[in-house]
Short mmCIF file of the C-alpha atoms (twelve columns), coordinates in Angstrom:
data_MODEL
# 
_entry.id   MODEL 
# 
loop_
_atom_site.group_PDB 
_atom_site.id 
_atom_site.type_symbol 
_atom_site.label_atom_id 
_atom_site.label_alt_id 
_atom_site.label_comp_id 
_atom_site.label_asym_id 
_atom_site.label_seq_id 
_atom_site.Cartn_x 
_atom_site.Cartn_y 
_atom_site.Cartn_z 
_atom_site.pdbx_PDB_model_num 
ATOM 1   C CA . UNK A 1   137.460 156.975 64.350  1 
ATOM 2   C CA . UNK A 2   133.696 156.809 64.822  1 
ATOM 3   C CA . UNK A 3   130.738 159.223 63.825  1 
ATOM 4   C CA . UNK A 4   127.004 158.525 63.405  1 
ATOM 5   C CA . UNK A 5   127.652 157.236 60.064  1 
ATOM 6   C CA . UNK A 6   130.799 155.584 59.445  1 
ATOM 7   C CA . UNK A 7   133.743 153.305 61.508  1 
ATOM 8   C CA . UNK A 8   137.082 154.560 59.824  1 
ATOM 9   C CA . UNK A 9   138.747 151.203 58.463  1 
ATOM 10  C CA . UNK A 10  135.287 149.077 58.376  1 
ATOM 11  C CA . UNK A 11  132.956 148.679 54.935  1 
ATOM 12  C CA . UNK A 12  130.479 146.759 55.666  1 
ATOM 13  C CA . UNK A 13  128.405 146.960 51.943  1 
ATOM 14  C CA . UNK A 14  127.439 143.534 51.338  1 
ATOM 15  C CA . UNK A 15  125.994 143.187 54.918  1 
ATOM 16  C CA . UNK A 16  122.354 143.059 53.901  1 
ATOM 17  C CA . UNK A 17  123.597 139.418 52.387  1 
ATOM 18  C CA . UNK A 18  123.819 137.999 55.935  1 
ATOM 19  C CA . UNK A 19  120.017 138.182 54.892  1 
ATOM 20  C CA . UNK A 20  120.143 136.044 51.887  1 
ATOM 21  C CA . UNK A 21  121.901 132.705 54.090  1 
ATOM 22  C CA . UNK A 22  119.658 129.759 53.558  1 
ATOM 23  C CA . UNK A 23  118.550 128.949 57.408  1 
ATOM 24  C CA . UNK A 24  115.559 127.017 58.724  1 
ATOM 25  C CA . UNK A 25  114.897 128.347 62.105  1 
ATOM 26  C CA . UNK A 26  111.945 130.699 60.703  1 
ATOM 27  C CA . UNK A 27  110.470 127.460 59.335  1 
ATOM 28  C CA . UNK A 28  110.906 125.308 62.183  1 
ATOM 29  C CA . UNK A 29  109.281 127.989 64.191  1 
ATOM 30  C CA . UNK A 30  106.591 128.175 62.018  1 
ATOM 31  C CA . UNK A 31  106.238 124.172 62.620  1 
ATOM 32  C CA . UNK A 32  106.286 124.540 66.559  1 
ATOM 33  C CA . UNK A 33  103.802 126.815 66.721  1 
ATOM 34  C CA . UNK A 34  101.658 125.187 63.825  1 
ATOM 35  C CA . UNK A 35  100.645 128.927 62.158  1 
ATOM 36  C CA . UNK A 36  102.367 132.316 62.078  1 
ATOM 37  C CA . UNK A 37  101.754 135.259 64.550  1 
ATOM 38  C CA . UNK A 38  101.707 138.746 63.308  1 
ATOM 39  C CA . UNK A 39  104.689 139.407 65.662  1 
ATOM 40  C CA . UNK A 40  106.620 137.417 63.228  1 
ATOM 41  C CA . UNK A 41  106.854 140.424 61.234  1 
ATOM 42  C CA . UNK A 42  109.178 141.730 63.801  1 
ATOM 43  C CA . UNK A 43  111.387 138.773 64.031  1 
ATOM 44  C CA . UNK A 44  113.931 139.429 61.591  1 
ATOM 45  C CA . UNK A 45  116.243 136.373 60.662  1 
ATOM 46  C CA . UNK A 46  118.365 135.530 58.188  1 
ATOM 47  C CA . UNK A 47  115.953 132.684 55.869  1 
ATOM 48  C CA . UNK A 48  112.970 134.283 56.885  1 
ATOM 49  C CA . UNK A 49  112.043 134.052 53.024  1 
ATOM 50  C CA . UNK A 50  112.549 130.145 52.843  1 
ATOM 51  C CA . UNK A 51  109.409 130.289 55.767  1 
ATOM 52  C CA . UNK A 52  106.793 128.431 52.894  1 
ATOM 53  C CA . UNK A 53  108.856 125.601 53.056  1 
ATOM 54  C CA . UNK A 54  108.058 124.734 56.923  1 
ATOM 55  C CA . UNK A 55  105.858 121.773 54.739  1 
ATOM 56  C CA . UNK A 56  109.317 120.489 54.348  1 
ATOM 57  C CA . UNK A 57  110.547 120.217 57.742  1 
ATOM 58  C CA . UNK A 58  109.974 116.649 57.615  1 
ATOM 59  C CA . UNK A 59  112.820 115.707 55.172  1 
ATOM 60  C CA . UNK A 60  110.337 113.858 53.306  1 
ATOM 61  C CA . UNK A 61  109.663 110.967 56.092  1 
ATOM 62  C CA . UNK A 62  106.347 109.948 56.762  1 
ATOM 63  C CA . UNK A 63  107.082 106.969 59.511  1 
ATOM 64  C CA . UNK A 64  104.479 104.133 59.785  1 
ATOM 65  C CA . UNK A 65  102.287 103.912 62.649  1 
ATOM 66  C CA . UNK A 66  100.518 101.535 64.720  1 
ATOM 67  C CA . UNK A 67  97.156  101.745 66.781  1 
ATOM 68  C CA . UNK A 68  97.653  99.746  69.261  1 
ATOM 69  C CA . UNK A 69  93.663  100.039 69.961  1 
ATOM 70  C CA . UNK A 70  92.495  98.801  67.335  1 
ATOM 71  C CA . UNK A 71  95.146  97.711  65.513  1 
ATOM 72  C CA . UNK A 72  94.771  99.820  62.030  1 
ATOM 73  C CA . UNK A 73  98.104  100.506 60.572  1 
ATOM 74  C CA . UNK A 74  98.934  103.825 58.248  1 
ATOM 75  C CA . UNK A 75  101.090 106.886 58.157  1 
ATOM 76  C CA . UNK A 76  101.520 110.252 59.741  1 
ATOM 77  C CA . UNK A 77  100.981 112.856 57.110  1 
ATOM 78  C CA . UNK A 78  101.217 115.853 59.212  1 
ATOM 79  C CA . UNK A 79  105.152 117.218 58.680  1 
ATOM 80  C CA . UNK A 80  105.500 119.613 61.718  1 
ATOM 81  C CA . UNK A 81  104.246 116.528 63.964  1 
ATOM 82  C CA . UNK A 82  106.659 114.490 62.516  1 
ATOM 83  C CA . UNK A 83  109.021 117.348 62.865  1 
ATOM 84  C CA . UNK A 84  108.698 117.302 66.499  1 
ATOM 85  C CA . UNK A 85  108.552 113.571 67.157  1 
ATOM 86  C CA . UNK A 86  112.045 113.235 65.525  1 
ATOM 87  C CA . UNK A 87  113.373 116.038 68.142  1 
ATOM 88  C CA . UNK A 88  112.052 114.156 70.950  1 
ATOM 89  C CA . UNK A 89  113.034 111.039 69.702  1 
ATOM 90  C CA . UNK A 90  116.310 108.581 70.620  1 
ATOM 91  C CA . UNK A 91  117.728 106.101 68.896  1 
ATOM 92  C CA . UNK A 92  117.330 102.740 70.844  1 
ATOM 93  C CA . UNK A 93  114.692 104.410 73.442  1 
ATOM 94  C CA . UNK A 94  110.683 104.902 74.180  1 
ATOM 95  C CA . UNK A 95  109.461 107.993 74.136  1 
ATOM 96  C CA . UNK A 96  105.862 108.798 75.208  1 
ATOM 97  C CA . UNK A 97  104.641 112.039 74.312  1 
ATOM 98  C CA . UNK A 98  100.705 113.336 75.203  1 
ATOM 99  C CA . UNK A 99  98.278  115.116 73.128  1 
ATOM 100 C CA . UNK A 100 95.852  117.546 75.002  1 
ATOM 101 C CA . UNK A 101 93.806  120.612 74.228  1 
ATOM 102 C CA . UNK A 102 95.460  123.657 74.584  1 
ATOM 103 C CA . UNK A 103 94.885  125.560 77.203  1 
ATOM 104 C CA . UNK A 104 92.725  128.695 76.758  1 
ATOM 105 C CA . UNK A 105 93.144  131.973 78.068  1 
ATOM 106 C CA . UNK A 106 89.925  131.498 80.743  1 
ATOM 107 C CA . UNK A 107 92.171  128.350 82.051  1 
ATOM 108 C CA . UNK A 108 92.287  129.393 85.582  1 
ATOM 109 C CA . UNK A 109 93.343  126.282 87.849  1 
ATOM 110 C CA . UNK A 110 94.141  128.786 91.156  1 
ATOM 111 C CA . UNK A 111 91.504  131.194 91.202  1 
ATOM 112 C CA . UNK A 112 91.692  134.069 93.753  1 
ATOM 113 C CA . UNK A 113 89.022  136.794 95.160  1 
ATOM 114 C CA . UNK A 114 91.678  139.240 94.121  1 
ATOM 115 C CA . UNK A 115 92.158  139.264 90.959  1 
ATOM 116 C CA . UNK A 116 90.836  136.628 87.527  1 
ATOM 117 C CA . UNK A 117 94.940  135.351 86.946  1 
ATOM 118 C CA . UNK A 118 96.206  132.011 85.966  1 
ATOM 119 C CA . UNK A 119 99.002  131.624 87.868  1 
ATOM 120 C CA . UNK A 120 100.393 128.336 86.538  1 
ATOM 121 C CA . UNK A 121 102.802 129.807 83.644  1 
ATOM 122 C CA . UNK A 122 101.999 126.075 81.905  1 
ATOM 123 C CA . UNK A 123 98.425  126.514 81.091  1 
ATOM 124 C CA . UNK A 124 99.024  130.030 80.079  1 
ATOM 125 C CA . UNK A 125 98.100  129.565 76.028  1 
ATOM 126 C CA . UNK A 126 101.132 132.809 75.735  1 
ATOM 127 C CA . UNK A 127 103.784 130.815 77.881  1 
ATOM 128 C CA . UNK A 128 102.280 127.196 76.557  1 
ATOM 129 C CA . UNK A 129 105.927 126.351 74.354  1 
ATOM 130 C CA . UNK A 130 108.033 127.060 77.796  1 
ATOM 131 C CA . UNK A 131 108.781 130.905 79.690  1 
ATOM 132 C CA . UNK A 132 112.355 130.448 78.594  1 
ATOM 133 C CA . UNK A 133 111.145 130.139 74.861  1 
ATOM 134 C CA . UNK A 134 108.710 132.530 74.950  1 
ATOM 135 C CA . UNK A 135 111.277 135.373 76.726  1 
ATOM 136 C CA . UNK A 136 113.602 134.787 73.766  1 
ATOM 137 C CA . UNK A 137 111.111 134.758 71.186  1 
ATOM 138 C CA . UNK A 138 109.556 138.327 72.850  1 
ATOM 139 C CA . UNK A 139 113.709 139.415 72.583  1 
ATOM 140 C CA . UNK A 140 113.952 139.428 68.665  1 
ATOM 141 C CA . UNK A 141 111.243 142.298 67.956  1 
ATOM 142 C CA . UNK A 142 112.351 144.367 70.915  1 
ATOM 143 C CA . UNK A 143 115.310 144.121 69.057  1 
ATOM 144 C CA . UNK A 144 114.007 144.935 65.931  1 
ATOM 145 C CA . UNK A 145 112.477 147.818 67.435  1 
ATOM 146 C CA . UNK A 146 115.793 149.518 69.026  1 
ATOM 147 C CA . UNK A 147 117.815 149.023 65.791  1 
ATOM 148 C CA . UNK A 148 114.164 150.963 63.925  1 
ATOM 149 C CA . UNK A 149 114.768 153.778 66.743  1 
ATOM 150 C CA . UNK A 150 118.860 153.640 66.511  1 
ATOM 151 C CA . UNK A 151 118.808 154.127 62.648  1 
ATOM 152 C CA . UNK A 152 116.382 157.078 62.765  1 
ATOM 153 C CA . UNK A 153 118.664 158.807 65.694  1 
ATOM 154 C CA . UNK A 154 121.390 158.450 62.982  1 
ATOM 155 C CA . UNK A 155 119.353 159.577 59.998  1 
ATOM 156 C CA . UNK A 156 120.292 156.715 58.009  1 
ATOM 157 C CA . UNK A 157 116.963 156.216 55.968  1 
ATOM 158 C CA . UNK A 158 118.634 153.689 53.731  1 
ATOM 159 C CA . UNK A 159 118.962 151.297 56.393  1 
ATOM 160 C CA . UNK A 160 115.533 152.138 57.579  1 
ATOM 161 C CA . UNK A 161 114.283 151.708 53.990  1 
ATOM 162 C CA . UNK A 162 116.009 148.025 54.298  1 
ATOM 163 C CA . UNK A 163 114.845 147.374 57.325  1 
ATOM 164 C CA . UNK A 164 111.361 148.214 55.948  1 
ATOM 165 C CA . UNK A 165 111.930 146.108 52.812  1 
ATOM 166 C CA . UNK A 166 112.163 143.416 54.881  1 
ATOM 167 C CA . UNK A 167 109.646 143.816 57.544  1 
ATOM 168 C CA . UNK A 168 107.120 144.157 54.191  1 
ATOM 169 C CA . UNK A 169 108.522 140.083 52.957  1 
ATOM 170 C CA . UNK A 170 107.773 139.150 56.519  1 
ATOM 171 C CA . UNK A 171 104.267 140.521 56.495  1 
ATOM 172 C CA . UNK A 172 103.493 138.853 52.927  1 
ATOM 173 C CA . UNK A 173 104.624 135.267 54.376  1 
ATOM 174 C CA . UNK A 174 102.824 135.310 57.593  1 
ATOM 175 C CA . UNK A 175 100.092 136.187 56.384  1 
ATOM 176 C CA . UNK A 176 100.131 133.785 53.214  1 
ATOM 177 C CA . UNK A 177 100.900 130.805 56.286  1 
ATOM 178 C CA . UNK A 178 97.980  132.080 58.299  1 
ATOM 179 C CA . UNK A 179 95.666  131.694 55.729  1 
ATOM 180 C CA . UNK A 180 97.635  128.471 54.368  1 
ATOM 181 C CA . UNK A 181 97.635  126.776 58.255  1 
ATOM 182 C CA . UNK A 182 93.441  126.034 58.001  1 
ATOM 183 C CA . UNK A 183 92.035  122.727 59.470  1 
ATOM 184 C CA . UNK A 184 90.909  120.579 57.145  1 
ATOM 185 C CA . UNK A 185 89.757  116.855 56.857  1 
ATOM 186 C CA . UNK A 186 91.020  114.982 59.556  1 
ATOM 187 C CA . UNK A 187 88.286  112.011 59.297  1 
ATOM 188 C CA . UNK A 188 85.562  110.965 61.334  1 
ATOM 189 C CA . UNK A 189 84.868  112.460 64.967  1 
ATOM 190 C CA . UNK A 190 85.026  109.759 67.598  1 
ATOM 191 C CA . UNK A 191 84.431  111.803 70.778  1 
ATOM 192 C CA . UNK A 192 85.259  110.528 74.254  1 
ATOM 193 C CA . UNK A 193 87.508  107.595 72.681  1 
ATOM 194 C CA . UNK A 194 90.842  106.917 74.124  1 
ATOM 195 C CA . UNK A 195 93.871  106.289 71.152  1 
ATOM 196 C CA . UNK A 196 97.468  105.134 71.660  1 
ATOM 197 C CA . UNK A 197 99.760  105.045 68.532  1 
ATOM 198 C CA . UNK A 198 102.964 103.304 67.991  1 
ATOM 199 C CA . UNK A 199 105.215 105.288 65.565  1 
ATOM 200 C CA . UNK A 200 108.351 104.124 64.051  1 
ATOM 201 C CA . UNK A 201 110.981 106.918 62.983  1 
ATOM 202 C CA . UNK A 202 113.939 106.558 61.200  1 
ATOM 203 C CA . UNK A 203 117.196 105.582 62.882  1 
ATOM 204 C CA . UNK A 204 115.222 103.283 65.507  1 
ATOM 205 C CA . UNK A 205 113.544 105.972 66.870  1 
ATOM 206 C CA . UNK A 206 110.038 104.890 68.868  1 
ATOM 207 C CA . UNK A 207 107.289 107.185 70.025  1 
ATOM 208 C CA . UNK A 208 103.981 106.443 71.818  1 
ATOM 209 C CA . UNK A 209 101.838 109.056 71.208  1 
ATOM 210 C CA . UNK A 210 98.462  109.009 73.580  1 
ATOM 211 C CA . UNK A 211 95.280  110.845 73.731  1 
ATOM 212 C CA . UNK A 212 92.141  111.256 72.316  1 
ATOM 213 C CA . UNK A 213 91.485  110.157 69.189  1 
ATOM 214 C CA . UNK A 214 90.293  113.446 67.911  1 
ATOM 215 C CA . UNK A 215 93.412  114.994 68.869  1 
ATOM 216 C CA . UNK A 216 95.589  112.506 67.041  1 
ATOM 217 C CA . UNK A 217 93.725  113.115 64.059  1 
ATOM 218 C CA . UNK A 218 94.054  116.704 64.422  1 
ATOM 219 C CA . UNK A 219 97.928  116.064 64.772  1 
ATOM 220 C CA . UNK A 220 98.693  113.096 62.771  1 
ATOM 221 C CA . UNK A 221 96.170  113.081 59.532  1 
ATOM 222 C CA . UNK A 222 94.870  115.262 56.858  1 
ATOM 223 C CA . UNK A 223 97.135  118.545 55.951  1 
ATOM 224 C CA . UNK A 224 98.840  121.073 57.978  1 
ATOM 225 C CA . UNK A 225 99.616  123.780 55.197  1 
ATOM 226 C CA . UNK A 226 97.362  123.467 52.286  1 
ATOM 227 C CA . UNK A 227 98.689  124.257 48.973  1 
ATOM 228 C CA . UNK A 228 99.129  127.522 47.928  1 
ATOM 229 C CA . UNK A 229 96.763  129.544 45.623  1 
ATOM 230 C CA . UNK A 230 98.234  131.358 42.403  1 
ATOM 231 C CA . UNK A 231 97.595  134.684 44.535  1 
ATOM 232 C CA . UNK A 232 99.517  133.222 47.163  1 
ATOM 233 C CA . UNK A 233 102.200 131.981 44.798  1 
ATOM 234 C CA . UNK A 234 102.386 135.837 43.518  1 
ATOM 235 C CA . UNK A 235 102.645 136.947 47.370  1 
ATOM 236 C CA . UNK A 236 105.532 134.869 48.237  1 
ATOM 237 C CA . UNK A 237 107.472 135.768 45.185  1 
ATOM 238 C CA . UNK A 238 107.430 139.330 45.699  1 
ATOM 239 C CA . UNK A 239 107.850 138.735 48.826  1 
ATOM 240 C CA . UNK A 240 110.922 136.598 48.265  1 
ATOM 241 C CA . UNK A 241 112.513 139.612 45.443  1 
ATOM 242 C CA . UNK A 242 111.911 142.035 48.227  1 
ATOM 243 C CA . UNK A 243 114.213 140.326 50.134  1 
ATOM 244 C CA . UNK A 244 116.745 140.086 47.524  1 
ATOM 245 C CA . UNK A 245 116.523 143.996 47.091  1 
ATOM 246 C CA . UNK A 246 116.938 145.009 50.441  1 
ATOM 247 C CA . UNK A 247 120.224 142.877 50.201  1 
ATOM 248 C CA . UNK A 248 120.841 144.897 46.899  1 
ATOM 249 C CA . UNK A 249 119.832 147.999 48.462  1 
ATOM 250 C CA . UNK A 250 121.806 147.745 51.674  1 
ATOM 251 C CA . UNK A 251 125.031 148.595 50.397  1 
ATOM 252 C CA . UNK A 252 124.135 152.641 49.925  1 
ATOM 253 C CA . UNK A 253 123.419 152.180 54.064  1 
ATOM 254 C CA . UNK A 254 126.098 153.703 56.163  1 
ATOM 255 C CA . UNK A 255 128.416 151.818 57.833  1 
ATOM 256 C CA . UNK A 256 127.204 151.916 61.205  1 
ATOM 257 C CA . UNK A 257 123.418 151.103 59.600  1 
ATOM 258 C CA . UNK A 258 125.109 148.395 57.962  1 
ATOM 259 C CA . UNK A 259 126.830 147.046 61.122  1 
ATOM 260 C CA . UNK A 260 123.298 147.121 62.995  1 
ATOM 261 C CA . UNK A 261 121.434 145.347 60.267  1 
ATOM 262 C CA . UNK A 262 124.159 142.791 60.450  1 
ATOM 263 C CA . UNK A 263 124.163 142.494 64.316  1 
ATOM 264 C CA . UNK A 264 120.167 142.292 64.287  1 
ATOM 265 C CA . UNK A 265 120.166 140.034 62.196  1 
ATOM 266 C CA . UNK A 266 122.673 137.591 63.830  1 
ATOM 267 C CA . UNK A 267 121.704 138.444 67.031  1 
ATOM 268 C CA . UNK A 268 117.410 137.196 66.162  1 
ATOM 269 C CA . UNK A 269 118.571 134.357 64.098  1 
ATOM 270 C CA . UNK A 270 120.824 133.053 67.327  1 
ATOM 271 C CA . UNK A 271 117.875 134.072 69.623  1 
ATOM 272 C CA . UNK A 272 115.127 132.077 67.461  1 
ATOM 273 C CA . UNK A 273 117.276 128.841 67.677  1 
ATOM 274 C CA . UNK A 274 117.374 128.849 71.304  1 
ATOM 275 C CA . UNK A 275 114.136 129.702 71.113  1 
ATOM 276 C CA . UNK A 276 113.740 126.778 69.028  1 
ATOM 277 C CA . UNK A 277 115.610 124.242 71.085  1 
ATOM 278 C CA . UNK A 278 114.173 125.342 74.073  1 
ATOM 279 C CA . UNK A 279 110.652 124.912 73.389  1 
ATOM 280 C CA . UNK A 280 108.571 122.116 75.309  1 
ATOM 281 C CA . UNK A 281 105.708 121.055 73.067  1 
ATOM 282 C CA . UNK A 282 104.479 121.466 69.303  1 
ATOM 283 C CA . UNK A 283 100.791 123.103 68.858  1 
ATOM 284 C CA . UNK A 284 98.633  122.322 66.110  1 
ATOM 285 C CA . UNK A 285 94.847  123.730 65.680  1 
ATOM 286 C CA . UNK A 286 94.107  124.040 69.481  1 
ATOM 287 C CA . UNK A 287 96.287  121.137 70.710  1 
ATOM 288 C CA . UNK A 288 99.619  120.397 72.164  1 
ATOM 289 C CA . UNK A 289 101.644 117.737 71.970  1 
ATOM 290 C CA . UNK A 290 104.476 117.252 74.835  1 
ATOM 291 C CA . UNK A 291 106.891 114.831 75.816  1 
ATOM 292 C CA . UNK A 292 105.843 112.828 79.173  1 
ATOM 293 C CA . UNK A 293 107.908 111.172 81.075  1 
ATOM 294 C CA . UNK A 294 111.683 109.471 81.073  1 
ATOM 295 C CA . UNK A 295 112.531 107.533 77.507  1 
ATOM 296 C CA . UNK A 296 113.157 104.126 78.241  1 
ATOM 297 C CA . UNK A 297 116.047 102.367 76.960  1 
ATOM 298 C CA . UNK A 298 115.695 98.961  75.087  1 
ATOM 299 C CA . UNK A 299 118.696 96.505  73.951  1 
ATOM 300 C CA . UNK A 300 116.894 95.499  71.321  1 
ATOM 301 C CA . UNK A 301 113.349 96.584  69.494  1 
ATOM 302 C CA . UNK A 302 111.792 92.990  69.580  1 
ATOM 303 C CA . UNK A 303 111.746 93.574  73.710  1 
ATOM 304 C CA . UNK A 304 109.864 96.938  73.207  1 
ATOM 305 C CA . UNK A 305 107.510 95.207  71.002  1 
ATOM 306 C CA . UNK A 306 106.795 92.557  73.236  1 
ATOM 307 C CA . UNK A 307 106.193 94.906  76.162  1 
ATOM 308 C CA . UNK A 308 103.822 96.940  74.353  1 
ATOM 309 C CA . UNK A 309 102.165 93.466  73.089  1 
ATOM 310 C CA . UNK A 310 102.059 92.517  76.891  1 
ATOM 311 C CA . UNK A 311 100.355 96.139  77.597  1 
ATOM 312 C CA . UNK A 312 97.796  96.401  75.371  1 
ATOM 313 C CA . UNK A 313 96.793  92.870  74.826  1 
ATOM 314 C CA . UNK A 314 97.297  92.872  70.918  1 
ATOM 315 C CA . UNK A 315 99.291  92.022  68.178  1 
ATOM 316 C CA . UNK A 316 97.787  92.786  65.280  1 
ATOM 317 C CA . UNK A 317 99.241  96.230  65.172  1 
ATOM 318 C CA . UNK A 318 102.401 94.744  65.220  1 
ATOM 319 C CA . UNK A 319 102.198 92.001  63.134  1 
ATOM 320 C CA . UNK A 320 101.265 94.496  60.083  1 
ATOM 321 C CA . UNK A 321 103.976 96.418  60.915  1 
ATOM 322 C CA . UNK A 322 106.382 93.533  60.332  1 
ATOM 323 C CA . UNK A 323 108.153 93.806  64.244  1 
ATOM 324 C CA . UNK A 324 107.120 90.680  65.289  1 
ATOM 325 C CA . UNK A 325 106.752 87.299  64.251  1 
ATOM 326 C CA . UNK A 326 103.142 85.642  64.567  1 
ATOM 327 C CA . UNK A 327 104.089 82.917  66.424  1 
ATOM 328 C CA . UNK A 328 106.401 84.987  69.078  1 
ATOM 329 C CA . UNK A 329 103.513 87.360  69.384  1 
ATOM 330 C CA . UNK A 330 101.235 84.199  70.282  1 
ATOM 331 C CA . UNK A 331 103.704 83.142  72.847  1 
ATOM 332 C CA . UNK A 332 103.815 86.616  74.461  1 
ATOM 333 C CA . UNK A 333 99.849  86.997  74.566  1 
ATOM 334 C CA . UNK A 334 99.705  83.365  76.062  1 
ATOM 335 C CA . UNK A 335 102.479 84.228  78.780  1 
ATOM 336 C CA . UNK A 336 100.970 87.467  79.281  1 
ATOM 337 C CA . UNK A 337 97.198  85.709  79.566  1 
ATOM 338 C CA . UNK A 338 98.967  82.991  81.745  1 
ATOM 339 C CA . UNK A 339 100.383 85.345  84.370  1 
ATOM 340 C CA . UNK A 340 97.226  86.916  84.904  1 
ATOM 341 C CA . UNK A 341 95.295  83.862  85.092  1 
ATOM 342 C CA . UNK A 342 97.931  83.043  88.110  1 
ATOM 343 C CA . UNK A 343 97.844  86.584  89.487  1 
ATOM 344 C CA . UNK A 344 93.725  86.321  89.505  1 
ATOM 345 C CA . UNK A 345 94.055  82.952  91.597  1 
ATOM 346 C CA . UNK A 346 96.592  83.684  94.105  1 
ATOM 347 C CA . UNK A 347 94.446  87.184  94.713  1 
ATOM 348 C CA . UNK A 348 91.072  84.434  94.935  1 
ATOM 349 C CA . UNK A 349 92.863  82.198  96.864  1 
ATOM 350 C CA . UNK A 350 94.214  84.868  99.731  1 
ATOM 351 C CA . UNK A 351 90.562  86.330  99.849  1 
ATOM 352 C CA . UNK A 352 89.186  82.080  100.386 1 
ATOM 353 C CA . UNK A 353 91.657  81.833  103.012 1 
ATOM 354 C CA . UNK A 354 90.684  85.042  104.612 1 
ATOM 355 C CA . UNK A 355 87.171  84.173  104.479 1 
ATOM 356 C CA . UNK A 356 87.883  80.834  106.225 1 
ATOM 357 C CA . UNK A 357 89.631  81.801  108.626 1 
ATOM 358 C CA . UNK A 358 87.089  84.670  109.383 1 
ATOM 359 C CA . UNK A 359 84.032  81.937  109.745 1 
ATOM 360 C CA . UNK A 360 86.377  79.806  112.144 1 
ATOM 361 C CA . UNK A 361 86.268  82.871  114.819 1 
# 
């Protein structure tokens, strides 16, 4: 019924096709991590030749956003952030998300006489995107690897010839997003100032993204993946036919080669989307961007607006943003004013009091 090269009752000739199904979770890991690492070549998963289009991720929204420090009003043109904003976003809630530097691998907040370790798995750059993500990520090429050592036990070298095939397309695309994933203009430095953004997503999502404001330029403006070159456009097409041919290729395989390209394949493309949903924060050229505390619910966006008008003492952002009417934003910046005008005096008039009462004894 079984030998080392065949299942009695099983063809499995078109399985190289599972190769050829038209998935995005290489390209929304590539906008997680903001670049490609060389273990990606490892990571074998059905759609890993649709990777270029990671610029894409976005669905084509670019949501308007508010400074609500200065109150300059424009877009964010970085797709992966907006990516990422739209998975941490709820319709009808807040969400405040942080950017910071990442950490680097000399980060060492619990230093020891025994040895130089970072024990705090969070400012670990390797475990920055979550442990659980990172020990399913680190899952798919130890995969990859047993199904390279299981196919030369069974002397299949067709399957190992596939397998090669497309390890060789993986190879050509990370290393066409490496060099495409370069920092480029992201507008003047303003170190040492404090931002705080207001974006609007679609579907009444709202996200307050903090930090400095050289980190929100490095997330929010300029380009993530520049355009590609006519070398690079060569690259990826090869790349992209190689992956065709191993699909071609894959039905001389044996059966039981076919079955484990199949199950590798399934397997790392299941394994990358938990990956995928399980990871914390997006990076982008040395910073990270996480969620930060509890999304707050709102019945209705005018009462967001106005608490975020009552916060940060302006309007303007708003008002150019068309959530708020000018004179309801007057009334909230005179209530606002007004209560701590009252709050000032009754903390004046306890201290009067106080002192009074101390020059009487």
């Amino acid at each position: 019924m079984f030998n080392a090269s065949s299942i009695s009752g099983i063809t499995l000739e078109s399985a190289g096709l599972v190769a050829l199904a038209d998935l995005s979770t290489v390209a929304v890991r590539t906008a997680l991590t903001g670049t490609a690492s060389y273990l990606d070549v490892l990571v074998l998963a059905p759609g890993m030749h649709q990777q270029q289009s990671a610029v894409k991720i976005n669905d084509g929204e670019l949501p308007n956003t508010g400074s609500m420090k200065n109150g300059y009003v424009f877009r964010v043109e970085n797709p992966a952030t907006v990516s990422y904003l739209r998975h941490i976003g709820r319709t009808g809630k807040l969400v405040t998300a942080e950017v910071t530097l990442k950490p680097t691998r000399n980060c060492n907040p619990f230093p020891n006489r025994f040895c130089n370790l970072d024990l705090s798995p969070r400012n670990n750059p390797f475990f920055v995107s979550g442990i659980r993500a990172t020990l399913l990520y680190l899952t798919c090429p130890i995969l990859t690897i047993i199904v390279f050592a299981l196919l030369g036990a069974i002397r299949d070298w067709w399957a190992v010839v596939v397998l090669g095939m497309l390890v060789l397309a993986r190879f050509i695309n990370v290393v066409v997003i490496k060099r495409r994933s370069e920092e480029g203009w992201k507008g003047k430095k303003e170190p040492g100032v404090d931002g705080d953004l207001f974006i609007l997503l679609s579907q009444d999502r709202w996200v307050r993204l903090t930090g400095l404001v050289d980190d929100l330029k490095t997330v929010t403006a300029g380009h993530w993946l520049r355009g590609q070159t006519s070398e690079e456009n060569f690259a990826v097409g090869f790349a992209t036919l190689l992956v065709y041919a191993s699909a071609a290729l894959a039905g001389n395989a044996s059966t039981v080669g076919s079955l484990h390209i199949a199950c590798l394949l399934l397997s790392t493309a299941a394994l990358l989307s938990l990956c995928n949903s399980s990871t914390e924060c997006l990076q982008m050229f040395g910073c990270v961007v996480r969620r930060k505390g509890d999304r707050k619910d709102y019945p209705q966006r005018l009462e967001m607006v106005k608490d975020l008008i009552r916060e940060t003492g302006r309007d303007d952002w708003a008002l150019t943003m068309g959530l708020i009417k000018s004179d309801e934003a007057t009334t909230v910046l005179q209530e606002s004013s007004f209560a701590d005008e009252t709050k000032s005096s009754n903390i004046l008039g306890d201290g009067g009091s106080v002192s009074t009462t101390n020059l009487d004894r």
